[in-house]
C-alpha positions in Angstrom: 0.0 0.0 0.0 1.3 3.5 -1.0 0.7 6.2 1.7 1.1 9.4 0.6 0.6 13.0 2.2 -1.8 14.9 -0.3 -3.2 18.9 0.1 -6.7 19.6 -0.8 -4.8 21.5 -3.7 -3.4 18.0 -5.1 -6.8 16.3 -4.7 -8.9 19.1 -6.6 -5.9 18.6 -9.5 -6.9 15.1 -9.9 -9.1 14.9 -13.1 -12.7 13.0 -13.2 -12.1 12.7 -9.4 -15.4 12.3 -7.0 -14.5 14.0 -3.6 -16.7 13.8 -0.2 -17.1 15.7 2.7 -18.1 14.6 5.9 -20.0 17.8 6.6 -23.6 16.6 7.4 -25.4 16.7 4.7 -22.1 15.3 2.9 -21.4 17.4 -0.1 -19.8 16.5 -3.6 -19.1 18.4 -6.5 -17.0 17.7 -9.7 -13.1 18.3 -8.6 -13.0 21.6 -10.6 -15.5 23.5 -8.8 -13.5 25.1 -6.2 -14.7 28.0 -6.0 -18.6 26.1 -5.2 -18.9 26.1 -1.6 -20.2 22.1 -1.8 -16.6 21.6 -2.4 -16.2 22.8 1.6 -12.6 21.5 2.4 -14.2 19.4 4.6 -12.6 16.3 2.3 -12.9 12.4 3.9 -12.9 10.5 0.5 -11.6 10.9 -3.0 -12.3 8.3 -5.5 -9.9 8.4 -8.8 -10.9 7.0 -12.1 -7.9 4.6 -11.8 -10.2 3.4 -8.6 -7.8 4.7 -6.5 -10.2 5.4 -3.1 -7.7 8.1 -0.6 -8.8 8.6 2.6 -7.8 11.7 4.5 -7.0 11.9 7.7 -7.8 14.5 10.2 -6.5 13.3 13.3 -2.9 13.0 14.1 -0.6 9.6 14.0 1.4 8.4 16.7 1.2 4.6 16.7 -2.4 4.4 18.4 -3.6 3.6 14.6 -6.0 6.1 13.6 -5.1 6.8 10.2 -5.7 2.6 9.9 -8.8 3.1 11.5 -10.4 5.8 9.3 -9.3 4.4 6.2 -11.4 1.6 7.8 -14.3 3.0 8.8 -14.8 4.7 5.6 -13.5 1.7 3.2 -16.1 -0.5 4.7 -19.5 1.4 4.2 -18.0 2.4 0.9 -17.0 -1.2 0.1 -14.5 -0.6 -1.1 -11.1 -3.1 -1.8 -8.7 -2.3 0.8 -5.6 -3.5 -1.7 -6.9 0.2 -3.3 -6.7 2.3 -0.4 -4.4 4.7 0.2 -4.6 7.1 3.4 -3.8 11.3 2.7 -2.7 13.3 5.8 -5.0 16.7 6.1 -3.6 20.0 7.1 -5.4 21.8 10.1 -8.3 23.2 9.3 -11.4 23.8 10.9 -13.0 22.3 7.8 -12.9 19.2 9.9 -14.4 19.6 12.7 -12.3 18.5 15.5 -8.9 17.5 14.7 -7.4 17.7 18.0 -6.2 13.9 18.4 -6.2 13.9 22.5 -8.7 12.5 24.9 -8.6 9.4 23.5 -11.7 10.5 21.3 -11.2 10.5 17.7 -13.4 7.5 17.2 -16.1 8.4 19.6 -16.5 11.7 18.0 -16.4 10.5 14.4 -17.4 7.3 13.7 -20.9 7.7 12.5 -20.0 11.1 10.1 -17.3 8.3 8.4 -19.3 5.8 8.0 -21.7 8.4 6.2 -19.4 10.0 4.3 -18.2 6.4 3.0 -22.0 5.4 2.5 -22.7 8.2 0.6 -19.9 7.4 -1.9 -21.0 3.9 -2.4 -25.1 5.3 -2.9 -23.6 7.5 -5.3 -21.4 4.8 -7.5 -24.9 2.8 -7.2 -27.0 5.4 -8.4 -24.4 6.5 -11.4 -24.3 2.6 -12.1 -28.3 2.5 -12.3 -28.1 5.5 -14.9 -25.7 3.6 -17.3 -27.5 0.9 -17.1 -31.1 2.5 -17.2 -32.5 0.4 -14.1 -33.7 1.0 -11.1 -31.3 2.0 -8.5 -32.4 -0.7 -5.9 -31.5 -3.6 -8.4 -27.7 -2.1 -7.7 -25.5 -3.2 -5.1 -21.8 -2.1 -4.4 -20.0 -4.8 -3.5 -15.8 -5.1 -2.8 -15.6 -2.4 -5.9 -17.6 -3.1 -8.0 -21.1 -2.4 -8.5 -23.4 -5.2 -9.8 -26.4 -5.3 -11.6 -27.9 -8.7 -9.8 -30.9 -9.6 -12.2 -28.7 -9.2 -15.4 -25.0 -10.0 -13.8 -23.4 -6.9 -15.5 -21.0 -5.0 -13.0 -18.5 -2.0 -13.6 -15.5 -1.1 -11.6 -15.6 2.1 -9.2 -12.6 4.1 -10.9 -15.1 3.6 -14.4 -18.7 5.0 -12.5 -16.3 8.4 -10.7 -16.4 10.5 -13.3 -20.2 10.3 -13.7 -21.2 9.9 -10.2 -19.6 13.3 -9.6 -22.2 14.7 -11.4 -24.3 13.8 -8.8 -26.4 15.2 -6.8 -25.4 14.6 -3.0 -28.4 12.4 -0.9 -29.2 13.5 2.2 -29.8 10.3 3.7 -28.0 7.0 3.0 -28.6 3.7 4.5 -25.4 2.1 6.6 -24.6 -1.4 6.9 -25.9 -3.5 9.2 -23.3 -4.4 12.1 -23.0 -8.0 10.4 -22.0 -7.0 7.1 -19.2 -5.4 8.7 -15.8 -5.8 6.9 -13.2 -4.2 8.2 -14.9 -2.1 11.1 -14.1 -4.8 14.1 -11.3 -6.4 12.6 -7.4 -6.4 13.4 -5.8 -5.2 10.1 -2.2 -4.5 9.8 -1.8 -0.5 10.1 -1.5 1.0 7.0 1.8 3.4 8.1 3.8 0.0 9.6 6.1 -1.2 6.6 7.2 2.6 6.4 8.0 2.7 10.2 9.6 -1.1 9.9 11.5 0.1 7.4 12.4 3.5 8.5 11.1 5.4 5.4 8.3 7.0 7.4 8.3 10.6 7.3 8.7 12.3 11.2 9.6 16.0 11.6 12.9 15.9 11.7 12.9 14.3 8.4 11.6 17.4 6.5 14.1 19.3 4.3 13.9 22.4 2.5 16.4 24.5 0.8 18.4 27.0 2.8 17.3 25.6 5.4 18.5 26.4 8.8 18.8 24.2 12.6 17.9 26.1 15.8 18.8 24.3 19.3 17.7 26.6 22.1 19.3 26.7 25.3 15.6 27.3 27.3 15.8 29.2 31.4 16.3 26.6 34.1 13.4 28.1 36.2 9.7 29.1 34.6 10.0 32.7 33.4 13.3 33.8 33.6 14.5 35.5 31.1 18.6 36.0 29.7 20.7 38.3 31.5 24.1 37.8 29.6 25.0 35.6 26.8 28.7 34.8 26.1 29.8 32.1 23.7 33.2 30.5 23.8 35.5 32.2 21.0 36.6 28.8 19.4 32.8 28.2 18.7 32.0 31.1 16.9 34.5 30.1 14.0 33.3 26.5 14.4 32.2 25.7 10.3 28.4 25.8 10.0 27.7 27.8 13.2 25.8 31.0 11.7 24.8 33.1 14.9 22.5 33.6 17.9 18.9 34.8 19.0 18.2 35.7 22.3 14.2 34.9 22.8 12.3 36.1 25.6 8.9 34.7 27.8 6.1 35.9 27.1 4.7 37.7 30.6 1.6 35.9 32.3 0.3 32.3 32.6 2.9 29.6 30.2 -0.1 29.1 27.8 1.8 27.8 24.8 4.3 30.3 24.0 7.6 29.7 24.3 9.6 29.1 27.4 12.1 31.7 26.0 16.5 31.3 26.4 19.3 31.4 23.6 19.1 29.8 20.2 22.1 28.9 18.7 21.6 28.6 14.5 23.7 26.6 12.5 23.5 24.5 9.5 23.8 20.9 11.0 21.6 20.0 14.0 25.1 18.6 15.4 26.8 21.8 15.2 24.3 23.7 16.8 23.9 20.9 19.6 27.9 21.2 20.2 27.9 25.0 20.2 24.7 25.3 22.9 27.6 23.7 25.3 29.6 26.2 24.7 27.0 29.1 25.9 27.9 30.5 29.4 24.0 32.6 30.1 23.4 34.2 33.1 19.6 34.4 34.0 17.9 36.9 35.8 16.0 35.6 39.7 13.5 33.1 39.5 10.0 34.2 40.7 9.5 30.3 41.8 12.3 27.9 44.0 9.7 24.6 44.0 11.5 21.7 45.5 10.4 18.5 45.8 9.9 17.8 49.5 8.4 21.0 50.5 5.9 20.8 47.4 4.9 17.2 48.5 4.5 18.8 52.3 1.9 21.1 50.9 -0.1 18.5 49.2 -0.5 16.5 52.2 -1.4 19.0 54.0 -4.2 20.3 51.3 -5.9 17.1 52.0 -5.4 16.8 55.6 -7.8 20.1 56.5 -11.3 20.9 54.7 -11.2 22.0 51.1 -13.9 22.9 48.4 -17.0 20.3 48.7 -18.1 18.5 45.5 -20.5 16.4 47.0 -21.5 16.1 50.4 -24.4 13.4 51.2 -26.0 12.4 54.6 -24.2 13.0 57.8 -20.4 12.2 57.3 -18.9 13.7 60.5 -21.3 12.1 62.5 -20.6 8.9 61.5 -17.2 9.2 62.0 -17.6 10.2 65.2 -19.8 6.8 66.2 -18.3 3.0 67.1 -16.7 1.3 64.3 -13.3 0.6 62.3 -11.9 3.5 61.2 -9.3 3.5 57.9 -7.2 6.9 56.6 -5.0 6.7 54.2 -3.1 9.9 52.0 -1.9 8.6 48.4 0.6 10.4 46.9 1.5 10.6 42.7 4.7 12.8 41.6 5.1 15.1 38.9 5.8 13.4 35.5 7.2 13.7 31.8 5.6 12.7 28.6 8.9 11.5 27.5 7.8 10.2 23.9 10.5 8.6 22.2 10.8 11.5 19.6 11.6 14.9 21.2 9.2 18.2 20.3 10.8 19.1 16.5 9.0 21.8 13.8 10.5 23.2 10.7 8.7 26.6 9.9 8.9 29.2 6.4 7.7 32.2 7.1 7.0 34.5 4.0 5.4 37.9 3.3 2.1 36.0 2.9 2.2 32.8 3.9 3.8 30.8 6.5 4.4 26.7 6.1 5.0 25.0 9.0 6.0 21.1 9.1 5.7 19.2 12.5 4.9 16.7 15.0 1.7 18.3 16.5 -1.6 16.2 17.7 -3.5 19.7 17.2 -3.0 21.1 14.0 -6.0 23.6 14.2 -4.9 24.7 17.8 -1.6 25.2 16.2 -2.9 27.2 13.0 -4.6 29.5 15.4 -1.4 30.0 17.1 1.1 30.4 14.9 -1.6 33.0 13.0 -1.9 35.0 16.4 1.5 34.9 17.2 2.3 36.5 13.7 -0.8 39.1 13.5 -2.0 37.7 10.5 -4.9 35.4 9.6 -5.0 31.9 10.2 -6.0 31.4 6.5 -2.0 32.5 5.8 -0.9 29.5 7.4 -0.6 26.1 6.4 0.2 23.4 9.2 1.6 19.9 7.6 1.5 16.9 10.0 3.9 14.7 10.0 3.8 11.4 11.6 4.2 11.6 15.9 7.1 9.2 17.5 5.2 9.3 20.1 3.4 12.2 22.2 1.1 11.1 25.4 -0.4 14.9 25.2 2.7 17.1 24.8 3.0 17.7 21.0 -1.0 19.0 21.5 1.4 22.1 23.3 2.9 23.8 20.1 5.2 26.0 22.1 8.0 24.2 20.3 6.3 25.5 16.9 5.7 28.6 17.8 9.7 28.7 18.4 10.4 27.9 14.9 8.1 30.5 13.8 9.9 33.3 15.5 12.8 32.5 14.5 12.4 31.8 10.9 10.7 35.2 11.1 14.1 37.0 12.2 16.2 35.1 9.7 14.0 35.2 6.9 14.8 31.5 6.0 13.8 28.3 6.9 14.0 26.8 10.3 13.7 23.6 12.1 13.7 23.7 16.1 15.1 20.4 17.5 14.6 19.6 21.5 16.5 17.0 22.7 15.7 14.3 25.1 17.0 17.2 27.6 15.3 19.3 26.8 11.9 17.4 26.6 12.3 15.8 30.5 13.7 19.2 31.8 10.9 21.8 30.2 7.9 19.8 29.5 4.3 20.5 30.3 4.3 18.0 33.4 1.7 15.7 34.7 0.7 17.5 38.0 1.7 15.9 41.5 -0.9 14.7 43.7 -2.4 13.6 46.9 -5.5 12.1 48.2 -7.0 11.1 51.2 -9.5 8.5 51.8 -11.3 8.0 55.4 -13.9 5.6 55.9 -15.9 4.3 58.7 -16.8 0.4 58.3 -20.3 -1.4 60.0 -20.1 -4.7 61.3 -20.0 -5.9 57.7 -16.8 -4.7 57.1 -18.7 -2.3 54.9 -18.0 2.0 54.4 -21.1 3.8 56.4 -19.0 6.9 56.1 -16.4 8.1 53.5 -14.6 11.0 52.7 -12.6 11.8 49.8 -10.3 14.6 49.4 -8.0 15.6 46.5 -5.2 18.0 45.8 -2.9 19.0 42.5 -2.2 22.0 40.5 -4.7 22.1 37.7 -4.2 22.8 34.0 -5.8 26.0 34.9 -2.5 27.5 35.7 -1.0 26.8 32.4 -4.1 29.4 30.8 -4.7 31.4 33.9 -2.4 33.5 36.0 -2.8 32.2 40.0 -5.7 29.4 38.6 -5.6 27.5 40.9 -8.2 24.8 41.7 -9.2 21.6 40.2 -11.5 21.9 36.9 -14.6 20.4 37.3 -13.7 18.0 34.2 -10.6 17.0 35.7 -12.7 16.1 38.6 -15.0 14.2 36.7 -11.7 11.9 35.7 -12.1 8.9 38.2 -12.8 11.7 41.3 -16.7 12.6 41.3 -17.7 9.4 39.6 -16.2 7.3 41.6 -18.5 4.0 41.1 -18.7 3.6 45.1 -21.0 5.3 46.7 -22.8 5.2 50.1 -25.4 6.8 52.0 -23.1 9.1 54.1 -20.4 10.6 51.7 -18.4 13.3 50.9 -15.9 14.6 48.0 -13.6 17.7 48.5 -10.8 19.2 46.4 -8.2 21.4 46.5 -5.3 23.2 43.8 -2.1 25.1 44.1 0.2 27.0 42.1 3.2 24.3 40.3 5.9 25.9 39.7 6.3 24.5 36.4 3.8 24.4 33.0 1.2 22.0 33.5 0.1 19.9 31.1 -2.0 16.4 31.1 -0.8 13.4 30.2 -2.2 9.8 29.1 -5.0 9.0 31.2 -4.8 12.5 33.0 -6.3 12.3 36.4 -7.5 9.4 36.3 -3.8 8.0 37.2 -4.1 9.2 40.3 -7.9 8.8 41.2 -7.3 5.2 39.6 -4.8 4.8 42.0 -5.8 5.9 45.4 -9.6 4.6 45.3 -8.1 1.2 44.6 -5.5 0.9 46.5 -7.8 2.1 49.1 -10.8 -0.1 48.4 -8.4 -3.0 48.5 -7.3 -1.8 52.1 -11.1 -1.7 53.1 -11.0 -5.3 51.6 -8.3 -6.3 53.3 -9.9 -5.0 56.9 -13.2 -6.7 56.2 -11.1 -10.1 55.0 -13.4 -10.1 52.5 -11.6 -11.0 48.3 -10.9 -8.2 46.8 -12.7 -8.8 44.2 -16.2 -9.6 46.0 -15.3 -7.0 48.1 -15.5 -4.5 44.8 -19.0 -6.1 43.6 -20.5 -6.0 47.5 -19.6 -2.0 46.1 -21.2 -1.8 43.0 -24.6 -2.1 42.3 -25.7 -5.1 40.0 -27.2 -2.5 37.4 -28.0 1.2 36.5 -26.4 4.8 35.6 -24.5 6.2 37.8 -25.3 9.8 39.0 -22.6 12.1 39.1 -22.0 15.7 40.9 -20.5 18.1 38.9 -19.3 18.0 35.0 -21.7 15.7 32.9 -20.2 12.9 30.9 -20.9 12.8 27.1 -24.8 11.9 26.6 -24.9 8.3 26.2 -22.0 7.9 28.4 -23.0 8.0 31.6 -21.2 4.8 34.0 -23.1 2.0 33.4 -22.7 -0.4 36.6 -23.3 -3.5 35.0 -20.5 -3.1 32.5 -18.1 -2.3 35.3 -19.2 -5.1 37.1 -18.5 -7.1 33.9 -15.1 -6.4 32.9 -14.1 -7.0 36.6 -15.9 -10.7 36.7 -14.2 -11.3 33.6 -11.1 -10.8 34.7 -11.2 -12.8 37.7 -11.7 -15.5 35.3 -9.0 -14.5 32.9 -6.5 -14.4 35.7 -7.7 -17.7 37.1 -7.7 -15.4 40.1 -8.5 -17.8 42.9 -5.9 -20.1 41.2 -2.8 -20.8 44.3 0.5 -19.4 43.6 3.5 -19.7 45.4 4.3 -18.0 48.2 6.1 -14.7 47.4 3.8 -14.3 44.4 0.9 -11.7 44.9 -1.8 -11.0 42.6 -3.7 -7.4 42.7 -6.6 -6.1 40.9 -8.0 -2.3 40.2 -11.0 -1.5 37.8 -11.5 1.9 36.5 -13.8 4.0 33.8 -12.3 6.8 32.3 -12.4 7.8 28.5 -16.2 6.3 28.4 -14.3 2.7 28.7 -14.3 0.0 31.4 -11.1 -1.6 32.1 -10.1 -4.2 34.9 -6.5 -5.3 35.1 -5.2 -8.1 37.2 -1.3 -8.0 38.3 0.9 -10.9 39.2 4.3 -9.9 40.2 6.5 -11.7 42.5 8.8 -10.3 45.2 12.2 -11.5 46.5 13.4 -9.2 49.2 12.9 -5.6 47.6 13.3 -6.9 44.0 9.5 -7.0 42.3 9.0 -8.9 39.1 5.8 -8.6 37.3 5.0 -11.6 35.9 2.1 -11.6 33.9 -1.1 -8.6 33.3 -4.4 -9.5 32.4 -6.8 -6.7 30.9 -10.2 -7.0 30.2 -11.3 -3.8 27.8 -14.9 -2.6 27.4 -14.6 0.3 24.9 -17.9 -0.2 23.0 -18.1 -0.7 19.6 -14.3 -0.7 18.5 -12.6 -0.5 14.6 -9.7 -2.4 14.8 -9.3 -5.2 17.1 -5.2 -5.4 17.0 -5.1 -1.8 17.8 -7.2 -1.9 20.7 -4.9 -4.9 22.1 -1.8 -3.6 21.4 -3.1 0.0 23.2 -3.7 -2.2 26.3 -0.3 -3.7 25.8 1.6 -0.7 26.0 -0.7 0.7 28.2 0.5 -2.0 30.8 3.9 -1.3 29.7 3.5 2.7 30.5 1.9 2.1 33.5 4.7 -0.5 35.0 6.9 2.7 34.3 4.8 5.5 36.3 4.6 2.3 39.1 7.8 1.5 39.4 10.4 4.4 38.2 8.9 7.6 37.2 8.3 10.7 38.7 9.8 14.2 38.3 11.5 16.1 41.6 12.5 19.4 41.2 15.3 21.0 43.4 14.9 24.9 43.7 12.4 26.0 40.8 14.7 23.5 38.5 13.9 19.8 37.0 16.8 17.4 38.4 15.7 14.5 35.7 17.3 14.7 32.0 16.9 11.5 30.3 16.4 7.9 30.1 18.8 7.0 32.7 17.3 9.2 35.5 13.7 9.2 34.3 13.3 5.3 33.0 10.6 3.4 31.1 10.7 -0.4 31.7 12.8 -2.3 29.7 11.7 -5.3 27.8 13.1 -7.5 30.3 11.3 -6.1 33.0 7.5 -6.6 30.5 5.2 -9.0 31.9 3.4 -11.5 29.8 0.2 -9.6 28.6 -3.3 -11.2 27.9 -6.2 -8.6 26.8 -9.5 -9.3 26.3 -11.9 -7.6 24.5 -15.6 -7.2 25.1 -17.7 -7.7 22.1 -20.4 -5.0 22.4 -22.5 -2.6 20.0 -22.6 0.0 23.0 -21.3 3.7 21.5 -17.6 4.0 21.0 -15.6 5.1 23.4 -11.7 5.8 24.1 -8.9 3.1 23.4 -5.5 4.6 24.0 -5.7 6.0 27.3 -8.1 3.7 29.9 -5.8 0.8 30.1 -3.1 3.0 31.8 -5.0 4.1 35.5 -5.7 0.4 36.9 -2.0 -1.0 36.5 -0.1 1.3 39.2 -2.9 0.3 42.1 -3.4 -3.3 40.8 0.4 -3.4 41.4 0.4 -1.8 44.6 -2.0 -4.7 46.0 -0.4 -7.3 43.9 2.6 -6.5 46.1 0.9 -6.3 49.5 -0.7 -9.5 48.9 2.5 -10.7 48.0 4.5 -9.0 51.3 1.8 -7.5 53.4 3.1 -4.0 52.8 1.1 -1.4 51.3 2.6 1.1 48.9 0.6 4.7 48.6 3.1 6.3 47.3 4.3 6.4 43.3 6.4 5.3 41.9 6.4 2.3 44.4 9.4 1.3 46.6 9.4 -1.1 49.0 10.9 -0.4 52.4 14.1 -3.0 53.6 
């Protein structure tokens, strides 16, 4: 399969061409209508009369598959051969609708308007077929491209019916396939960009070349918003061959947003001579506003949680409980600051012109990044073009285009252009971090061994601060990420939260909040468990109500959405079977489970990791995914798979400290990801279901770090609140 990156431009070029939008009502004209507004650039499918069928995708790549699962999606309601399909990147443009590829959303959000706009391409090659033919269009039928004529066994090949079904009118309404004439939509099919990444022809950011083009490595300020004093650099440097000069940038005043951070930009023509001549920079920096460390940061957390804070939810008489006979449980969990750390570093080439600025990059919001790059230069966003190259990875941080913007200003001063590279340096030491967090759980327990009381608190910096100058408290959708629908709930309850100011940029990661609400609710359910003697497991279900919707204070979910009891119920039975749970295992050998919802998907994990003195070796994970109607099968396992694989790395050996306003971790041998000697053996399975939708890449990351934590104390009988987790000697 050829993948190739085609502009609008390129596809209106294409002669006898029938292009669809996925606007609803789903538009087509003939390609050379441009200037006809049904030609809306709101492209999802172009068929060529060579029966070429490209796809255009307007969500980002970075290995979760979605360019595969488009080209899916769309091939199957237009049944079309997939040996024919080829997959376009689209620029950012609000054309699309949403294109920001975060919130592990891009199917929930589009799947129906695909399937329509590949429905619509298929009535259309029916209905052109029917003309030809001069019979009614219900005697056609489009099958694997072709469309037949059944009563008289004549059929014509889609690349010979585009021409004249672009001279269709558009229908309004088309009929989709029933759910068993599915093709592809359900199936594991190879993604369409792996040979390319195999084979290490696929195009990232820093693969982009232009002529006279230049390389920019910045030298950014150790604390957020200082700003360059002095600049010196070594005289042996500036005669170095290749090195062509410097650019002192400066922070924007206010919240972070996504500008840039600021510092010293050394240009040269190689990236390795501008990497070698940022060593030789001696900068001095004016006072930091903010001397964060670690400890003291950590202190304030636990002490947010330990007095009152803001009440979300407050039902029946919680204090007074408390105050009444019964066993008593308080626990404060605690989650550190963390990196994105993708495996390729924040990189964006940029040409800025009189009247039009190209940018090429690595960004999971290419819209977000239009509008920015337009602001930042006063003009209008319809004067910049945003190419999207494929993402080595991103977790959330290339949805920040600070590193763009960069590359922008500094193209602008040399009038050439430029690509900004980070480095794994720079990435760890001036991210957009995870925020630090701490929670505490108190609950009183009847004679049952079951919660009559329980209080919830949280505390953590909120993305507020990165937009808002002194926001501080919790959003009310961060909240609503494993917090305020938490699926236990009792008579007497309450929820309470709490923010502060970082220090640092904030900026979510995979999962988001729901890594640490994941992790102290079931960590702390298990300790109830564990109190009552009661299985973990049973103890969970004694929890959760057999059936129903649960009710939530604060930010809505999605309509449709809502926390459906049963099917949490379900994907934590199922993996009690999948795990054998109540199979015997040798002593030293501890098995932990955690359920969570988040991304409008139910996951339960199971952990088996055995422990010899302070060495813990996972052993095996089993996931059990719920995500509603899913595209591609393979994807949605190997998403599990590396969500296990991400999550053993917050559990075991992430987490950012800070010492004095600056970030003490670089790289990969400070701030580690498991090895692949250190991966469990990995079992997933899927739930069939024709629920909605919902997210794939992020809910199998909250439930490893707590399933973990009790897979260790029922290994050792010491409980871990604390990430990552370290066991005491």
């Amino acid at each position: 399969m050829t993948i190739q990156n085609l502009s609008r431009r390129d596809f209106i070029a294409t002669s006898g061409t029938l292009v669809l939008g996925a606007a609803l009502p789903i538009k087509a004209s003939r390609p050379d209508a441009l200037s006809k507004e049904v030609l809306a650039p709101n492209l999802f499918v172009a068929l060529d009369t060579d029966g070429t069928v490209t796809v255009t995708s307007h969500r980002s790549e970075m290995g979760q598959g979605i360019r595969t699962a488009i080209a899916q999606i769309v091939a199957d309601e237009m049944e079309a051969d997939w040996s024919h399909v080829q997959v376009a990147q689209a620029q950012g443009d609000k054309a699309y609708g949403d294109q920001n590829t975060d919130g592990s959303q891009s199917i929930r959000l589009f799947l129906d308007k695909l399937r329509r706009a590949g429905a619509t391409a298929r009535q259309m090659l029916e209905t052109a077929a029917a003309n030809r033919w001069d019979v009614p269009a219900s005697e056609c039928e489009a099958l694997n491209h072709f469309v037949e004529h059944k009563p008289s066994g004549r059929k014509l090949a889609y690349g010979k019916l585009a021409a004249e079904a672009s001279n269709l009118s558009v229908p309004r309404n088309v009929n989709l396939k029933a759910r068993e004439d599915f093709r592809y939509i359900g199936k594991g099919m190879k993604h369409v960009d792996a040979d390319a990444i195999a084979a290490g022809t696929a195009t990232y950011a820093a693969d982009i070349r232009l002529p006279g083009m230049a390389i920019a490595v910045i030298v950014r300020p150790p604390h957020l918003g200082t700003h360059v004093v002095s600049v010196k650099l070594h005289q042996n440097a500036k005669s170095q061959a290749g090195f062509i000069g410097l650019e002192t940038l400066d922070p924007t005043p206010g919240a972070p947003l996504f500008f840039p951070l600021g510092g010293v930009a050394v240009i040269a023509e190689t990236t390795y001579v501008a990497m070698q001549t940022a060593k030789q920079l001696d900068i001095a920096w004016s006072d930091p506003a903010d001397t964060t460390t670690t400890p003291s940061f950590n202190e304030k957390l636990r002490a947010l949680v330990r007095s009152p804070s803001r009440s979300l939810f407050d039902s029946g008489d919680v204090d007074r409980v408390f105050e009444t006979d019964g066993v008593t449980l308080e626990a404060v969990y605690e989650t550190p600051f963390l990196s994105h750390a993708p495996m390729e570093p924040p990189c964006a080439l940029a040409d800025v012109r009189e009247n039009h600025t190209e940018v090429w990059a690595s960004v999971q919001d290419p819209q977000s990044t239009r509008n920015q790059v337009a602001g930042w230069l006063k003009t209008d966003s319809e004067n910049v073009a945003i190419n999207v190259t494929l993402l080595g990875g991103a977790f959330g941080r290339k949805s920040k285009p600070d590193f763009v913007l960069e590359a922008v200003e500094l193209s602008r001063r040399l009038k050439r252009p430029v690509r900004v590279q980070w480095s794994r340096e720079d990435d760890i030491q001036h991210d957009y971090y995870h925020a630090a967090s701490a929670q505490l759980y108190r609950a009183t327990l009847d004679d049952a061994g079951m919660p009559k009381a329980w209080l919830q608190r949280t505390a953590f910096p909120s993305i507020t601060s990165t937009f808002v100058r002194g926001g501080n408290d919790p959003a009310g959708w961060e909240l609503e990420m494993g917090f305020s629908n938490t699926p236990y709930r009792i008579p007497n309850q309450r929820f309470e939260s709490k923010g502060l100011q970082p220090g640092v940029r904030i900026g979510w990661m995979r999962s988001v909040c729901n890594i640490f609400h994941a992790f102290s609710a079931n960590v702390f359910v298990d300790e109830l468990a564990a109190t009552a003697e009661i299985d973990p497991i049973d103890y969970r279900l004694a929890l959760i109500p057999k059936s129903g919707i649960l009710r939530v204070p604060g930010d809505q979910p999605p309509k449709g959405h809502a926390l459906d009891l049963a099917r949490l119920r379900h994907v934590l039975e199922r993996v009690r079977d999948l795990s054998e749970w109540t199979r015997h295992r040798p002593q030293g050998t501890g098995i932990g489970v955690a359920v969570h919802h988040s991304f409008r998907s139910y996951v339960a994990t199971v952990i088996e990791a055995k422990v010899t003195g302070n060495n813990v070796k996972v052993q095996n994970a089993w996931v059990v995914l719920d995500c509603g109607t899913y595209v591609n099968s393979d994807s949605c396992i190997a998403q599990m798979e590396g969500a296990v694989a991400f999550g053993l790395s917050l559990a075991r050996t992430a987490g950012i400290t800070m010492t004095d306003g600056s970030v003490d971790q670089s790289n990969f041998h400070d701030y580690p990801v498991i090895r692949m000697n250190e991966s469990p053996a990995i079992s997933v399975e899927l739930v069939a279901s024709s629920a909605a939708p919902a997210g794939v890449g992020e809910p199998g990351v909250p439930p490893v770090a707590p399933a973990l934590s009790n897979a260790i104390f029922n290994a050792t009988g010491q409980r871990l609140r604390k990430l990552p987790l370290m066991l005491s000697s």
